[in-house]
C-alpha positions in Angstrom: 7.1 26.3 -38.6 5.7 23.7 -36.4 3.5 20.5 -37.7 2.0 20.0 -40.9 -0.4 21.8 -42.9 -2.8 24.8 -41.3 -4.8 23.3 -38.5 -7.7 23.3 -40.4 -7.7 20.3 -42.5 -7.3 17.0 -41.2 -7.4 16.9 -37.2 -7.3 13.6 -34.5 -8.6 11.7 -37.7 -4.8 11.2 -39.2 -4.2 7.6 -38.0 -1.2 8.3 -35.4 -1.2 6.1 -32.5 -0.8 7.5 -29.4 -2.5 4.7 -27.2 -5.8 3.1 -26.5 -9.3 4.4 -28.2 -10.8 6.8 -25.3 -13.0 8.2 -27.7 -11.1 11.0 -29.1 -10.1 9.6 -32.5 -12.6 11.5 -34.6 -13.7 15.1 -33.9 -11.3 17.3 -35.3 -10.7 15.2 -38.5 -13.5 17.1 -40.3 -11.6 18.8 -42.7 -11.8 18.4 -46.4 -7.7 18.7 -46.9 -8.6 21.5 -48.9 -7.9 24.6 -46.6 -11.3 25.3 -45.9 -12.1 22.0 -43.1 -14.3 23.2 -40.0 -12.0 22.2 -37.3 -11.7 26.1 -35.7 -15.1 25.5 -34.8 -16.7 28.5 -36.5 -17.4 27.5 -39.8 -16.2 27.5 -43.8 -14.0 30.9 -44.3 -13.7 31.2 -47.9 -9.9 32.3 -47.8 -10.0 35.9 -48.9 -9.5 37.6 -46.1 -12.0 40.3 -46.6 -12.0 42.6 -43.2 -15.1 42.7 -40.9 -12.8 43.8 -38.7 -11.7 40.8 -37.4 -8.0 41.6 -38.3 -7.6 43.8 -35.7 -9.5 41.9 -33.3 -7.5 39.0 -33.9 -4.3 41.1 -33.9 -5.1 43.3 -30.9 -6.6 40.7 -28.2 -5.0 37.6 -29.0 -1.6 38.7 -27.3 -3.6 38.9 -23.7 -4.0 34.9 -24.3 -0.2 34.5 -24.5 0.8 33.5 -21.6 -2.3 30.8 -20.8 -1.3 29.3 -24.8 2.5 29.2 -23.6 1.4 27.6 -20.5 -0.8 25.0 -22.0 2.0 24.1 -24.7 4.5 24.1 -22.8 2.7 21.2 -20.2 1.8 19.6 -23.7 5.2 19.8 -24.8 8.0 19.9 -22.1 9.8 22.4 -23.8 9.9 26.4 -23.1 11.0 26.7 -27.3 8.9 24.7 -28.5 5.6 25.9 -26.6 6.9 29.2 -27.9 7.2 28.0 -31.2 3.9 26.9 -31.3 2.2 29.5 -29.9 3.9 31.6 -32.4 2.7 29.7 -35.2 -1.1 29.7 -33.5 -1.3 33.3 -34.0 -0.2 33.5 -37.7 -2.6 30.9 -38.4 -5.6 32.7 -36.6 -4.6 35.6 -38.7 -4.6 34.0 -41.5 -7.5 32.7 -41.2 -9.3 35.4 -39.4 -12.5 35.7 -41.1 -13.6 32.0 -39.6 -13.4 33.8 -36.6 -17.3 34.1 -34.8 -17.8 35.5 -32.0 -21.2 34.4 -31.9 -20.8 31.1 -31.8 -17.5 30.9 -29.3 -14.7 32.9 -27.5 -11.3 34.1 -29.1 -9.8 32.2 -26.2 -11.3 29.0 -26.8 -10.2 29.2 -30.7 -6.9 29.9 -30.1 -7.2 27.1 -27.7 -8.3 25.0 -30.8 -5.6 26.2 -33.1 -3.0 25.7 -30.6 -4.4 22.0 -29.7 -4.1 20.9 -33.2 -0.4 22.3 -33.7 0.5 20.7 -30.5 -0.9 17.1 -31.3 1.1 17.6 -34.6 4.3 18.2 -33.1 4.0 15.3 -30.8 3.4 13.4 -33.7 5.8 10.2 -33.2 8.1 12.8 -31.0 10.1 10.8 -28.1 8.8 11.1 -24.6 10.4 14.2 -22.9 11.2 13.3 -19.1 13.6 13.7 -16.0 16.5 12.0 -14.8 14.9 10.2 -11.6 12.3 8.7 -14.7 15.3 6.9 -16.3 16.4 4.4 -14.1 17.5 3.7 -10.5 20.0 5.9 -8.7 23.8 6.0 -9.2 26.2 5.0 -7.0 29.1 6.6 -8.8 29.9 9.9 -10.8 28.5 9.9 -14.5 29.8 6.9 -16.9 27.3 7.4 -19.7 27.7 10.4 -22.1 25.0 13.1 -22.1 21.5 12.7 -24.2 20.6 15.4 -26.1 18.0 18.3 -25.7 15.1 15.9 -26.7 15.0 13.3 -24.4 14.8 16.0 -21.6 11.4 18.5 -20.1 13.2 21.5 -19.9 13.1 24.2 -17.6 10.6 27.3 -18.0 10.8 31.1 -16.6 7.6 31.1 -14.8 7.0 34.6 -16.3 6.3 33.1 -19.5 4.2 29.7 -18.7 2.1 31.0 -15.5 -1.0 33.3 -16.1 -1.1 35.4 -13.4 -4.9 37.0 -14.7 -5.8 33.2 -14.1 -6.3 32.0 -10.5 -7.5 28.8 -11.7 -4.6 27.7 -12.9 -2.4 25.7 -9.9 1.4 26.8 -9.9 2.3 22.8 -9.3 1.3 22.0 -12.9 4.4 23.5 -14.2 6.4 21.8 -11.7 9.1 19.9 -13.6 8.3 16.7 -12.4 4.4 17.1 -12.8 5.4 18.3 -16.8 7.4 14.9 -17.3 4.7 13.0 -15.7 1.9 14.6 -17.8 4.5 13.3 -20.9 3.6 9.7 -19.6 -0.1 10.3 -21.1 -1.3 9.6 -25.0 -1.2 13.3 -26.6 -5.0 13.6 -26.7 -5.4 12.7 -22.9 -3.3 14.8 -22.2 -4.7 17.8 -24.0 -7.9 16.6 -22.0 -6.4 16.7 -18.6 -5.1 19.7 -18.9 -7.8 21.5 -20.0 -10.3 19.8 -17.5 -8.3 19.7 -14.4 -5.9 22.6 -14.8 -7.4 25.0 -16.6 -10.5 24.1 -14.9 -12.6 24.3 -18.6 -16.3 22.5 -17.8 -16.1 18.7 -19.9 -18.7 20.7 -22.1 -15.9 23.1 -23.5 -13.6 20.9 -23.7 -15.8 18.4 -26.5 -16.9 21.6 -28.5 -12.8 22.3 -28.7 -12.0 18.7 -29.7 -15.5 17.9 -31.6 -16.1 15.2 -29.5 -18.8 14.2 -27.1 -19.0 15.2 -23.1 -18.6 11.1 -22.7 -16.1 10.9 -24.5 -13.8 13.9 -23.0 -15.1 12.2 -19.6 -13.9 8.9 -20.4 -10.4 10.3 -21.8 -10.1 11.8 -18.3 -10.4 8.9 -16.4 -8.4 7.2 -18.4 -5.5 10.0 -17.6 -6.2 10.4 -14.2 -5.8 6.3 -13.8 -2.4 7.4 -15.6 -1.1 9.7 -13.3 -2.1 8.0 -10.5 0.7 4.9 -11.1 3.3 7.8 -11.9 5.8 8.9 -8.8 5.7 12.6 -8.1 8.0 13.6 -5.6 6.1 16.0 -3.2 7.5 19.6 -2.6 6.9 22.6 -1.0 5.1 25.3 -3.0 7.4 27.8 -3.8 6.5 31.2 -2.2 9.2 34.1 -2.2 7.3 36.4 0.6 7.7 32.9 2.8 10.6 34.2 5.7 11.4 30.4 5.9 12.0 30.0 2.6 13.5 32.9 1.8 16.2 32.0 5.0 17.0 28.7 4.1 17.8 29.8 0.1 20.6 32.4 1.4 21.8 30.0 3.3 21.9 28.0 0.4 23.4 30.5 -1.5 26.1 31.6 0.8 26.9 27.6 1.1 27.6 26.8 -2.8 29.0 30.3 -3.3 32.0 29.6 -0.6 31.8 25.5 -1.4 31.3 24.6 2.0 30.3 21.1 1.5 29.1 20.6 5.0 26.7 23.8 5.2 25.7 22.6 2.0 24.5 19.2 2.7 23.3 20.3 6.1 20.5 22.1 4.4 19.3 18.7 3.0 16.5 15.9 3.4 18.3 12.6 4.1 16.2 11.2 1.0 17.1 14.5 -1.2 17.9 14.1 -5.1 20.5 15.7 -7.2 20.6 15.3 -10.8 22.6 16.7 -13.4 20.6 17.1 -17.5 21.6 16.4 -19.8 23.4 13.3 -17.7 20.9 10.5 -17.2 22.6 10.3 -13.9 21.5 10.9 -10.5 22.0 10.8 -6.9 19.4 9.9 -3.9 20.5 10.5 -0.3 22.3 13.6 1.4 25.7 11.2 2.3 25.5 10.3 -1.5 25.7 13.9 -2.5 28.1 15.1 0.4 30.1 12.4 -1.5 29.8 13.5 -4.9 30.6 17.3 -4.0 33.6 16.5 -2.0 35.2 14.3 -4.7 33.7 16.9 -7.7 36.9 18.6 -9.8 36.2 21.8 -8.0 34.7 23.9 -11.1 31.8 25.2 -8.7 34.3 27.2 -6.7 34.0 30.7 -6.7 30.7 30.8 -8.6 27.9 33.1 -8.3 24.2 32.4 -8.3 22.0 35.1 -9.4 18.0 33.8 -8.8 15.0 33.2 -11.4 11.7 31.8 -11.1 11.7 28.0 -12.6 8.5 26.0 -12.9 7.2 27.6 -10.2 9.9 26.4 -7.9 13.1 28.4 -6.1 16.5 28.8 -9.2 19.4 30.5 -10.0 21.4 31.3 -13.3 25.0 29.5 -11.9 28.2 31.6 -13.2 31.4 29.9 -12.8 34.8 32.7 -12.8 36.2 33.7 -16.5 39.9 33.4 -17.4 39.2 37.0 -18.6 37.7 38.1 -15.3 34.2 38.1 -14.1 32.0 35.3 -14.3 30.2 33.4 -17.6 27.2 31.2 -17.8 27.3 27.5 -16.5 24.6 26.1 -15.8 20.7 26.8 -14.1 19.8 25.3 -11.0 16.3 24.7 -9.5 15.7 23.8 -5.8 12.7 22.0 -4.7 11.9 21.8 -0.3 9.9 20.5 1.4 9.3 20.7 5.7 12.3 23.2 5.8 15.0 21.7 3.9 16.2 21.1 -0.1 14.3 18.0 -1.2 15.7 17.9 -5.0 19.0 19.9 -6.8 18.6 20.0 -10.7 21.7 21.5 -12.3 20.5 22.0 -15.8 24.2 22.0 -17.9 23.0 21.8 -20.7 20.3 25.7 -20.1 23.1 28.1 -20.6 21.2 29.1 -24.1 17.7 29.4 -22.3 20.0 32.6 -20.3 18.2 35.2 -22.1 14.3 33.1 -22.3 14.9 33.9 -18.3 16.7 37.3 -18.5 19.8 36.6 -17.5 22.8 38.3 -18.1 25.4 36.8 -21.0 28.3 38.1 -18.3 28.4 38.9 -15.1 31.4 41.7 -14.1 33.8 41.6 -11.9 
């Protein structure tokens, strides 16, 4: 399981150093590092699990909560698995620990919130900065030289059914955006837990001190401090996705019918001059439609006769890309997320490294003949 210990001990007070003081570096640390520490917010559970009924309400409405938890992990994280894993672990710890549970004194949401907070900060715990190609240096000039990283240098992509609440209108379809995710990575883990609460989940600065144990100054000050962050950090601006649009909807068939022939030249014609293409997990990437007409026409040819079959990707256009089988009909290659903006492709991201997120999107392991 994810992190270290049960959530309930030791909290922000564990001397890791994840940037500047904002604040934030005492709240949760209340614990006793005996099991019974008051950092879920409601109190000293003795352990024994005696029912009140709480069981079952832990068990029965904690699952309509899984979608916002994945959400928030997964911008705390930058990784589908691992928001999953720690949501996961967020519910067998709120069972186990059920009886701290008061309704009283908060919500179920905002303790699972709590749980979920503390497991995340844990698994950041000295991890390495998740981010995207365009963060990694300047553009290439030339195909690939440097070998491919592995899965944890990367924010990977996210089926939008799993991250995206759709029960909560509050919550802006942008903040899963992949390049909004690796720049939310740029921010100290307890910033960024404040950020995202405050201006994504839209929780009032009040909420978010009683979930961190902190004061309303303090989760305030934390804030600026990330906004100021953000600010200095290039995101690329892009269309919002919308699948009803008739615009949108035109220009990704003609997409589609482009890569699944190879025509190079419809291809690149559906591009901005200043588009990107990138290739995870190759810290390589291209800016500028000649530069990509250049690298598709001198590619080894692998992408001919593939078939795209579309997804919903961080709240942005994608497809599950199957290349032919020697044994007939087509296998897993890679996914691919489009980004647009005024009409045309702004950004290609050809994840070759997602074939084993196929089924976290439901796509097929095969496609027939």
């Amino acid at each position: 399981m994810p992190g270290s210990g049960d959530g309930f001990g030791p909290g922000f007070a564990d001397g890791r150093d994840d940037g500047p003081d904002d604040g934030l570096g005492k709240g949760l640390g209340k614990g006793r590092g005996d099991g019974r520490g008051d950092d879920d917010g409601h109190g000293h559970g003795d352990g024994d699990g005696q029912g009140n009924g709480l069981g079952e309400v832990v068990g029965s409405r904690a699952e309509a909560h899984r979608a916002a938890l994945t959400g928030y992990c997964y911008r705390m994280l930058g990784s589908p698995g691992e928001a999953e894993d720690a949501v996961q672990e967020t519910f067998e710890r709120a069972f186990r620990h059920r009886e701290r549970f008061d309704e009283a004194r908060g919500t179920l949401r905002a303790w699972l919130f709590r749980i979920a907070t503390n497991i995340c900060l844990d698994m950041l715990r000295g991890a390495r900065r998740r981010a995207i190609a365009i963060d990694m240096g300047p553009a290439a000039s030339g195909p690939p030289s440097a070998p491919p990283l592995g899965e944890e240098h990367w924010v990977r992509p996210a089926p939008d059914a799993r991250v995206l609440d759709p029960a909560d209108v509050a919550v802006r379809r942008e903040s899963v955006r992949l390049a909004f995710v690796a720049a939310l990575q740029w921010l100290p883990p307890r910033q960024r837990a404040v950020l995202i609460l405050r201006d994504v989940l839209c929780w009032r600065a009040a909420e978010v001190a009683d979930l961190l144990g902190v004061s309303a100054a303090a989760v305030n000050s934390a804030l600026q401090r990330a906004r100021a962050t953000l600010a200095r950090v290039d995101v690329p601006p892009a269309d919002v996705h919308d699948p009803d649009d008739p615009a949108q909807r035109d220009l990704l068939a003609r997409y589609v019918d482009a890569f699944e022939r190879y025509d190079v030249a419809a291809l690149v014609a559906l591009l901005r001059e200043d588009a990107t293409m990138s290739m995870p997990p190759f810290a390589w990437w291209l800016q500028g439609a000649e530069a990509i007409r250049t690298a598709l026409l001198h590619s080894d040819g692998t992408c001919q006769g593939a078939r795209l079959v579309p997804v919903a990707a961080n709240a942005t256009a994608a497809f599950g890309q199957y290349h032919p089988s020697p044994g007939g009909g087509h296998e897993p290659f890679a996914l691919v997320q489009i980004e647009t903006r005024g009409g045309r492709i702004s950004a290609l991201t050809t994840h070759l490294d997602a074939v084993p997120l196929f089924p976290l999107f439901g796509l097929p392991v095969r496609l027939p003949r």
